[in-house]
C-alpha positions as a printed Julia matrix, in Angstrom:
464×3 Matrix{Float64}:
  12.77   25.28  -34.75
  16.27   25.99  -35.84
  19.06   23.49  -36.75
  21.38   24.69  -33.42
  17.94   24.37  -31.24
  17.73   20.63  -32.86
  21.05   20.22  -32.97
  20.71   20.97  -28.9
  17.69   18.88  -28.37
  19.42   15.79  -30.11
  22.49   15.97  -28.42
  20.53   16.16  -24.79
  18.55   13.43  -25.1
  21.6    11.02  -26.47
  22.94   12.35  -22.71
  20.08   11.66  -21.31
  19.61    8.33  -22.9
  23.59    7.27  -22.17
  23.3     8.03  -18.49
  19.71    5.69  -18.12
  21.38    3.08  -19.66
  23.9     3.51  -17.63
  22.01    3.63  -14.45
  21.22    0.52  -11.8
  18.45   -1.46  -13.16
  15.23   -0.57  -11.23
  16.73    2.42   -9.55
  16.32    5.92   -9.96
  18.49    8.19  -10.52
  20.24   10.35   -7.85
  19.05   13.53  -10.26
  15.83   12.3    -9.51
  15.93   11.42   -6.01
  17.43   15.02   -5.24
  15.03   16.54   -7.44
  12.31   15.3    -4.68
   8.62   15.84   -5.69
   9.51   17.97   -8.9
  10.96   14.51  -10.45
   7.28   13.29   -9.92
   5.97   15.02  -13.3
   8.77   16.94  -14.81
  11.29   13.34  -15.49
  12.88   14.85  -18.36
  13.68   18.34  -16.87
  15.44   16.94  -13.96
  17.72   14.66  -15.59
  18.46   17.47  -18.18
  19.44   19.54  -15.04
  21.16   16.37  -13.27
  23.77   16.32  -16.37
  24.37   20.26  -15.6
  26.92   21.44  -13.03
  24.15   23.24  -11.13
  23.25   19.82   -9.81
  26.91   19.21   -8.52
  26.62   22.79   -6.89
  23.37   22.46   -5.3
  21.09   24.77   -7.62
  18.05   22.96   -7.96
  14.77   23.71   -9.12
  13.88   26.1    -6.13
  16.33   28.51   -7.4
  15.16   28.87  -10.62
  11.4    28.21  -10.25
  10.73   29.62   -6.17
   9.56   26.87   -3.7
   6.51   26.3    -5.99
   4.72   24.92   -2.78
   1.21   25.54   -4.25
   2.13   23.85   -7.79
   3.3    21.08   -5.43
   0.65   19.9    -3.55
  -2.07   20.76   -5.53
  -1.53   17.43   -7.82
  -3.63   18.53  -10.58
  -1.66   21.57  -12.22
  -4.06   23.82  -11.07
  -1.53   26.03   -9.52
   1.67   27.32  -11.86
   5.13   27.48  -10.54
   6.2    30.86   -9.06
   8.57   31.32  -11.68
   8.86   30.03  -15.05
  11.59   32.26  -16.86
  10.97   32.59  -20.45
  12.9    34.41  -23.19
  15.46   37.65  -21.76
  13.96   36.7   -18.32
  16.13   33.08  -18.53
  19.13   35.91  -18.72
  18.6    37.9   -16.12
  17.9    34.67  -13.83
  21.44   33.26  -14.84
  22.8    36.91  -14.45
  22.0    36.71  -10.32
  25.12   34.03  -10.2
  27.18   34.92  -13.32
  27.58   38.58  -13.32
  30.49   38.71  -15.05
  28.47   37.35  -18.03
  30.41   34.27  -20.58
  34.05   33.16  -19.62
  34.35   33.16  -23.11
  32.4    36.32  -24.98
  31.6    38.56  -21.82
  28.26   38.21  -22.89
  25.45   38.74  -20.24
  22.17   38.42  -22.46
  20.37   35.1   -24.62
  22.39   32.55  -22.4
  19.94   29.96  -23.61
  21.77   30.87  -27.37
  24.63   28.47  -26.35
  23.3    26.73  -23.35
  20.57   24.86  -22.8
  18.52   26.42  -19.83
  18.24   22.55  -17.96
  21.54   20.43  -18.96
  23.59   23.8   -19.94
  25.23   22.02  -23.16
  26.68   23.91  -25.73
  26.37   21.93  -29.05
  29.39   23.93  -30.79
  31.79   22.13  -28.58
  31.21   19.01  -29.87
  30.45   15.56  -28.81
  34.14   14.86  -27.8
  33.98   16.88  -24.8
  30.1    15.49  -24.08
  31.36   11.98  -24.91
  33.96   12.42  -22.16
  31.89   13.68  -19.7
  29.84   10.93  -20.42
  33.18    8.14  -19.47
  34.11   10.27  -16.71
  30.2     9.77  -15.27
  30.29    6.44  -16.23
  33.18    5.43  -14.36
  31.95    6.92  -10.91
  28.77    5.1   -12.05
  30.11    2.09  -12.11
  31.72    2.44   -8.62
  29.45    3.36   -7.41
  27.23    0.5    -8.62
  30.27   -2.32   -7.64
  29.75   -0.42   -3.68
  26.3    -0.55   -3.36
  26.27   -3.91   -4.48
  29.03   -4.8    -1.79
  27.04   -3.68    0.48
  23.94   -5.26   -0.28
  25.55   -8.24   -0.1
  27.24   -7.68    3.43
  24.05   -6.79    4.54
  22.16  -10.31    3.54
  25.3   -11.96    5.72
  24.27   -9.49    8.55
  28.34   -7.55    8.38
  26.78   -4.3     8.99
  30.12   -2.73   10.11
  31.47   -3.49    6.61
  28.42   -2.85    4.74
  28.55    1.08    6.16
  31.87    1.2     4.8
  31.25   -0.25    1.62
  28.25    2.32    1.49
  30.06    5.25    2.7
  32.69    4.38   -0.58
  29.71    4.89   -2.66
  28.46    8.03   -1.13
  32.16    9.14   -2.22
  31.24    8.48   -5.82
  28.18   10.04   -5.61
  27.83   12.01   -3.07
  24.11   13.57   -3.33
  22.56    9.64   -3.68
  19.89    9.12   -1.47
  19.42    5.34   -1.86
  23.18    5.19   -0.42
  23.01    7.9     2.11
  19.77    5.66    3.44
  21.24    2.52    3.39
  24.3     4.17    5.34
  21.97    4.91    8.23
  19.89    1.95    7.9
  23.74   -0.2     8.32
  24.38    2.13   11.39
  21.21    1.35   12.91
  21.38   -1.9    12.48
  24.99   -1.38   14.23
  23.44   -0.28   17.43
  19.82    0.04   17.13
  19.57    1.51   20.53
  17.0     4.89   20.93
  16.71    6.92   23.81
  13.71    5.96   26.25
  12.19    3.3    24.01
  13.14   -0.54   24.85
  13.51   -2.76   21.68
  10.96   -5.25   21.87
  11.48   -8.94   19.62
  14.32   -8.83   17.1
  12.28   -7.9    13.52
  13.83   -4.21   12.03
  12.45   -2.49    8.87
  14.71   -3.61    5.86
  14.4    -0.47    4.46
  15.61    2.04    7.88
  17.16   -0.67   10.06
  14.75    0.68   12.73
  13.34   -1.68   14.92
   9.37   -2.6    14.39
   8.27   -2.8    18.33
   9.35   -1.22   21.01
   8.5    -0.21   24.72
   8.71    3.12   25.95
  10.92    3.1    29.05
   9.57    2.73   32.25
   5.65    2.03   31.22
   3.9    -0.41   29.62
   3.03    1.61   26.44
   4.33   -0.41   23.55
   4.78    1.42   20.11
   5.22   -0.02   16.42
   6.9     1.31   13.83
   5.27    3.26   10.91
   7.4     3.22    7.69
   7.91    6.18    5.92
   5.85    6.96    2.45
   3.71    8.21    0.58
  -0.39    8.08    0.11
  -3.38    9.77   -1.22
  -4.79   11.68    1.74
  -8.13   12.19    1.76
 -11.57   10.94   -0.08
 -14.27   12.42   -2.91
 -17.08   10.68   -0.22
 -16.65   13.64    2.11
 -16.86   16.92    1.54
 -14.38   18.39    4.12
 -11.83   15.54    3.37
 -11.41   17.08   -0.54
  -9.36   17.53   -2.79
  -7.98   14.45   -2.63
  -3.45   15.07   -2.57
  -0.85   13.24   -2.39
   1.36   13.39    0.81
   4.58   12.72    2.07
   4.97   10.96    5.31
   8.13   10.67    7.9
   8.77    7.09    9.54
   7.54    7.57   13.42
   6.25    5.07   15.84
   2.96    5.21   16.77
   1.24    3.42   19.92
   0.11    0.12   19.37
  -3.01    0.99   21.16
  -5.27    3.52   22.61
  -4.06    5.14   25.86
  -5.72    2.84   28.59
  -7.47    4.04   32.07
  -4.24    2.21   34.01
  -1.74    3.92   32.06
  -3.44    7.11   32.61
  -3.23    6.79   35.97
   0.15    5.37   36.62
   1.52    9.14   35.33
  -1.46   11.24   36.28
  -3.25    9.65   39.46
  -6.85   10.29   38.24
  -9.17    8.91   36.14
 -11.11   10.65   34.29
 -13.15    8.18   32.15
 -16.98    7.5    32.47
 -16.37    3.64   32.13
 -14.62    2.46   35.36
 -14.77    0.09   37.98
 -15.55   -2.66   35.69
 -13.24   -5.94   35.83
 -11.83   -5.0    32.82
 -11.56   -1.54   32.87
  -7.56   -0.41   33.37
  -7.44   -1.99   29.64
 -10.28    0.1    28.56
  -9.13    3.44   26.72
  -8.99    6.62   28.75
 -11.92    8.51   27.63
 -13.61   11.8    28.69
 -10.44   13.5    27.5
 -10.08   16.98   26.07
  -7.14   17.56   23.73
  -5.76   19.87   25.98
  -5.54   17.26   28.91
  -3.71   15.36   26.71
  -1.27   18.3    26.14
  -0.6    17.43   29.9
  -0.57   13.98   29.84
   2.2    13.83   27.2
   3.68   16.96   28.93
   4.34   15.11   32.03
   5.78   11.66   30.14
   8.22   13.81   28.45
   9.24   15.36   31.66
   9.92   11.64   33.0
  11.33    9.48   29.66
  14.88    9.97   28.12
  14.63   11.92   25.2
  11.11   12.9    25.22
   8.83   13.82   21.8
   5.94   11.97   22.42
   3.48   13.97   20.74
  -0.56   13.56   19.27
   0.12   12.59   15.79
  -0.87   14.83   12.72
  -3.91   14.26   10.69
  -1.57   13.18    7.93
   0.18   10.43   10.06
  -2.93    9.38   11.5
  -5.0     8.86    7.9
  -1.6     6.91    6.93
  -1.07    4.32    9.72
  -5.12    3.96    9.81
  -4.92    2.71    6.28
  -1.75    0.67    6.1
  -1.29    0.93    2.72
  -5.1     0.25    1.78
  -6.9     3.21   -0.31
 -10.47    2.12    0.07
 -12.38    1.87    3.54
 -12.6    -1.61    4.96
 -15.91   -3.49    4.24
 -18.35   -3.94    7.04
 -17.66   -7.91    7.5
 -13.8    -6.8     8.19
 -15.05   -4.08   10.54
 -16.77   -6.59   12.35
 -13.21   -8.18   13.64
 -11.39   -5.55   13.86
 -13.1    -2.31   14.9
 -15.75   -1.63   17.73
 -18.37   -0.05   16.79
 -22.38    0.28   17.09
 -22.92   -3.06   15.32
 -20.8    -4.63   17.62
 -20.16   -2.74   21.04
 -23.71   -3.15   22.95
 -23.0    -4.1    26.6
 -25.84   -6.42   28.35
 -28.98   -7.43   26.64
 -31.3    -5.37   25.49
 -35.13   -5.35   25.86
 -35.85   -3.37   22.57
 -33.53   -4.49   19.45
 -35.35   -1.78   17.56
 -34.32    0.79   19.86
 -31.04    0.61   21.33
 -30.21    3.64   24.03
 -26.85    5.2    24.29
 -25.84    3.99   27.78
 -26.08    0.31   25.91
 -22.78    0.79   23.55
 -19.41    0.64   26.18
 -15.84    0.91   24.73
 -14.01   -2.5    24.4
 -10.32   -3.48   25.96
  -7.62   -2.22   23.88
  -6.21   -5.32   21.57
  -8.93   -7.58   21.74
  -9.86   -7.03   17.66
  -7.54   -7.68   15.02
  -5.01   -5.38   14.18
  -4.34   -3.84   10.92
  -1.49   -4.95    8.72
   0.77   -2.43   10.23
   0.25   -4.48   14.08
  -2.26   -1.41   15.37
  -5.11   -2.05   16.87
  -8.36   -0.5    17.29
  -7.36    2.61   14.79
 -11.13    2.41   13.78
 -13.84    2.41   16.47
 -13.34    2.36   20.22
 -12.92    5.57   20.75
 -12.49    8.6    18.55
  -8.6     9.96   18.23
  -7.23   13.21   18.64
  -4.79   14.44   16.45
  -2.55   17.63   17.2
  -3.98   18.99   13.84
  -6.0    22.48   13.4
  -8.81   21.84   11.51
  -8.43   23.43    7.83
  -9.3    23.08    4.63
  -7.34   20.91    2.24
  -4.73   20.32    0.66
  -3.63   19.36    3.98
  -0.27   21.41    4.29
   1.45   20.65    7.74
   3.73   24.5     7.12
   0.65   26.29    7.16
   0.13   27.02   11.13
  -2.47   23.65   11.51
   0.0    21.6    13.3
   1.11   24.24   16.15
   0.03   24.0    19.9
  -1.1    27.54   19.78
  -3.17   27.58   17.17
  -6.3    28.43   17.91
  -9.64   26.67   16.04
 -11.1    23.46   16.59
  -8.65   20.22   16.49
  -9.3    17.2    14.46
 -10.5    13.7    16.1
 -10.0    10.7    13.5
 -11.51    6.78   13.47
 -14.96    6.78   14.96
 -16.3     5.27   18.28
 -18.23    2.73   19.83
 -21.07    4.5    19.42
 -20.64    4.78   15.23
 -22.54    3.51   12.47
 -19.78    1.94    9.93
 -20.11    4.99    7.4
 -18.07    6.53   10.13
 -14.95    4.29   10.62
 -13.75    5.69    6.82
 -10.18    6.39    7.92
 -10.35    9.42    5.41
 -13.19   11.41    7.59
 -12.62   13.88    9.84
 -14.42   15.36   13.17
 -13.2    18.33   15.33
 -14.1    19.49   18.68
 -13.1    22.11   21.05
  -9.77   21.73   22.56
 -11.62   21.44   25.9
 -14.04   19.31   24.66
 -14.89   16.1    27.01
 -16.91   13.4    25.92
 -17.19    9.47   26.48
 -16.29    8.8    23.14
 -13.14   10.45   22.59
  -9.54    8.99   23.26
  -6.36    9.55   22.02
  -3.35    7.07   21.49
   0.54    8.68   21.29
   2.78    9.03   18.63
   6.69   10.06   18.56
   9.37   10.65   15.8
  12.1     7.74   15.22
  14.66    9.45   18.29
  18.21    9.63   17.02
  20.92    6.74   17.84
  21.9     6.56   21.27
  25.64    7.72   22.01
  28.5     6.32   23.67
  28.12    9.62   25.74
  24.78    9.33   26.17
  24.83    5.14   27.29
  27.7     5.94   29.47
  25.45    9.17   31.26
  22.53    6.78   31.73
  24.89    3.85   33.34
C-alpha cells in the first residue's frame, strides 16, 4: 500500500473517529440509520459515505451497488451485491453524475487517485479544510443534540405541542435523522391520537410511535392491539419448509386481539358457517369452516362499512412476529397448557376410552379464556388454525416477490395450530397451506390492519 493510500486511510478513520465521539451516547448515527439494512454489516462503509456529500444529496448505497435485494436478505453472504465497482469501473460509475470529469484537472479516469470511493477525501488538501468540516458538523451536532434533548424532556412533562417543535428544530439540523423524524410523529400522535374507524380504548400509547396500544374498530365489537414495529428471525432449522432461517423487517400494525368469533361473523354477514354452534357459548367461539377466500368477503364487506378501511389477513411475516412477542424459541408444553388450546387440553365431555380419543371429542374453546401472550393476544397458538394472506413459497420469505397479492394463485399459508394439535404443532415458526377454498373445522382466521394515518380537521369535521 502506498503512502497517499495510507495517508487516505489515516485521515478517514480520524473522521470517522471525531464524528463517533461526537455523536449522542447510545445512538446511532443518522449515516447509519439512512443507510438502513446495509449499516447492519458494512459499519465502516457507511459512515465513510455519511462524511461524503453523496449522503447530503441522497446517493446512497443503491446507486452505487444496485438494490442488492438478494445480498440483503440472504443473511449469510451467500449472495454478492449487484455491483461492486473495482479499479477503472469506480470511474466510469462516478462518470454517470460527473461528466464533466474534476472541477479542478478535467480529469474523467482513477477518481479513487484523489478521492476516496466512500468518504470522497482528498488527503492533498490538508487537514485544515477536514478539521473544519469537522467544527462545522460538530456544531449542527450539537444542536441538534441540545433539541432532541428538549424534547425528550417536554415529552416526560407530557408538552407534546412543544416537544414537536423542539423536534422539528432538530430535523432542521439534521435533516435525514430518523430518530427525530420518529419522535416528530410519535409528538403529533400523541397531539391527537385519533385514527379513522378505530375507537381508542384505555389511555396506554407506545413510547416509541405515540400510537395507542388498544383500540375498537368502529361500530363492532372487534377490539385490536397494537403490534410494535421490529425486527426478528423468521423462521426455524426444526422444519424443513420454514428454512433458511432470515432476518426480517416488520411495520407497526394492529392486529385483532382475538380470533374472529361466530357472533361477529354474523353481525356483518348473516350466516354462520361454523360446525360448532348452538352451544351456550358458542357466539364467542371462533368462526370456523372458513375458506380464505370467504374471508376475502368478510373483510371485503367491513371495509365497505368502517371509515378508512384496510383491514386485511396479515402476512406470514406479521403473523410469525406477533405469535412470538419477542420470544425466539417455542413455548414449553406446561406454558401451552394456559395459554393455547390444543389436543392435550380441548376434549369436550368425558370420554369412555382415554387411549383412544375420536375427533368429534376435541371442540374449539371461547376466544380469551387462556392467557394471552406478552403482546395482550390471545389464542395465537391453538384454537383454530390462522390464515394469512401469504402465497406459500419458499424462503427467504420476501413480501416483493408476488406471495402477498390477492391474485396469486398457489396454496395460502395457515399459521398456529388447532384444537385438534399435538404441541409439536403450536411452533409459531411452522407453516400449513390449504386451498383458497379450502373449508375445514379447524381453520379460522383473526384480522389485521396497518396503523391508519391521523385523522384531519377535514376529515373530523366530514364525520360530525
Amino acid at each position: 500500500m502506498g503512502r497517499s493510500s495510507l495517508g487516505r486511510l489515516s485521515l478517514t478513520f480520524a473522521l470517522l473517529l471525531a464524528v463517533a465521539l461526537a455523536a449522542p451516547a447510545q445512538q446511532p448515527s443518522p449515516e447509519l440509520q439512512q443507510a438502513g439494512a446495509c449499516a447492519r454489516c458494512h459499519v465502516t462503509s457507511v459512515l465513510e459515505w455519511g462524511l461524503s456529500r453523496h449522503q447530503k444529496v441522497g446517493t446512497d448505497c443503491v446507486a452505487c451497488h444496485g438494490t442488492s435485494h438478494g445480498h440483503v436478505i440472504d443473511e449469510r453472504n451467500n449472495v454478492k451485491p449487484d455491483r461492486i465497482p473495482r479499479g477503472a469501473a469506480i470511474a466510469a460509475l462516478c462518470e454517470t453524475c460527473h461528466a464533466s470529469g474534476c472541477p479542478n484537472t478535467k480529469q474523467t479516469a482513477s477518481c479513487e487517485t484523489c478521492h476516496h470511493h466512500h468518504a470522497l477525501l482528498d488527503p492533498n488538501k490538508g487537514r485544515a479544510v477536514q478539521d473544519q468540516w469537522v467544527k462545522d458538523a460538530n456544531g449542527k451536532l450539537e444542536a441538534f443534540n441540545r433539541y432532541m434533548a428538549e424534547g425528550d424532556r417536554l415529552v416526560k412533562e407530557g408538552s407534546y405541542p412543544s416537544a414537536r417543535d423542539a423536534f422539528q428544530h432538530a430535523l432542521e439540523q439534521i435533516p435525514d435523522d430518523l430518530r427525530a423524524a420518529a419522535k416528530l410523529r410519535m409528538s403529533e400522535r400523541r397531539i391527537d391520537p385519533r385514527m379513522a374507524g378505530f375507537e381508542i380504548l384505555g389511555s396506554e400509547f407506545d413510547p416509541e410511535s405515540g400510537l395507542p396500544r388498544h383500540v375498537k374498530v368502529s361500530g363492532t365489537d372487534i377490539e385490536m392491539v397494537l403490534v410494535p414495529a421490529g425486527d426478528f428471525d423468521m423462521g426455524s432449522d426444526r422444519w424443513k419448509d420454514s428454512t433458511p432461517v432470515s432476518t426480517v423487517g416488520v411495520e407497526a400494525l394492529y392486529l385483532a386481539k382475538s380470533e374472529v368469533t361466530q357472533s361477529q361473523w354474523k353481525a356483518l354477514m348473516g350466516a354462520n358457517p361454523s360446525l360448532y354452534v348452538g352451544r351456550p357459548d358458542s357466539d364467542r367461539l371462533p368462526v370456523e369452516q372458513v375458506s380464505w377466500n370467504d374471508c376475502q368477503i368478510f373483510i371485503g364487506k367491513l371495509n365497505g362499512r368502517v371509515p378508512g378501511g384496510g383491514f386485511r389477513l396479515p402476512t406470514e411475516a406479521e403473523w410469525e412476529y406477533a405469535a412470538r412477542a419477542g420470544s425466539a424459541e417455542p413455548l414449553p408444553r406446561d406454558q401451552l397448557l394456559h395459554s393455547a388450546w390444543f389436543r392435550e387440553n380441548s376434549v369436550s365431555g368425558p370420554i369412555a376410552d382415554k387411549e383412544f380419543v375420536p375427533l368429534e371429542a376435541y371442540a374449539p374453546r371461547p376466544v380469551g379464556t387462556s392467557q394471552p401472550n406478552r403482546w395482550g393476544l390471545y389464542d395465537m397458538l391453538g384454537n383454530v388454525w390462522e390464515w394469512t394472506s401469504s402465497v406459500s413459497r419458499p424462503y427467504p420469505y420476501d413480501a416483493s416477490d408476488g406471495r402477498e397479492s390477492a391474485t396469486a394463485s398457489g396454496l395460502r399459508v395457515l399459521r398456529g395450530g388447532s384444537f385438534v394439535d399435538s404441541a409439536d404443532y403450536l411452533d409459531p415458526a411452522l407453516r400449513h397451506a390449504e386451498r383458497s377454498d379450502s373449508r375445514y373445522r379447524w381453520n379460522g382466521f383473526r384480522l389485521a390492519r396497518g396503523v391508519p394515518p391521523l385523522v384531519s380537521q377535514a376529515t373530523v369535521k366530514k364525520q360530525k
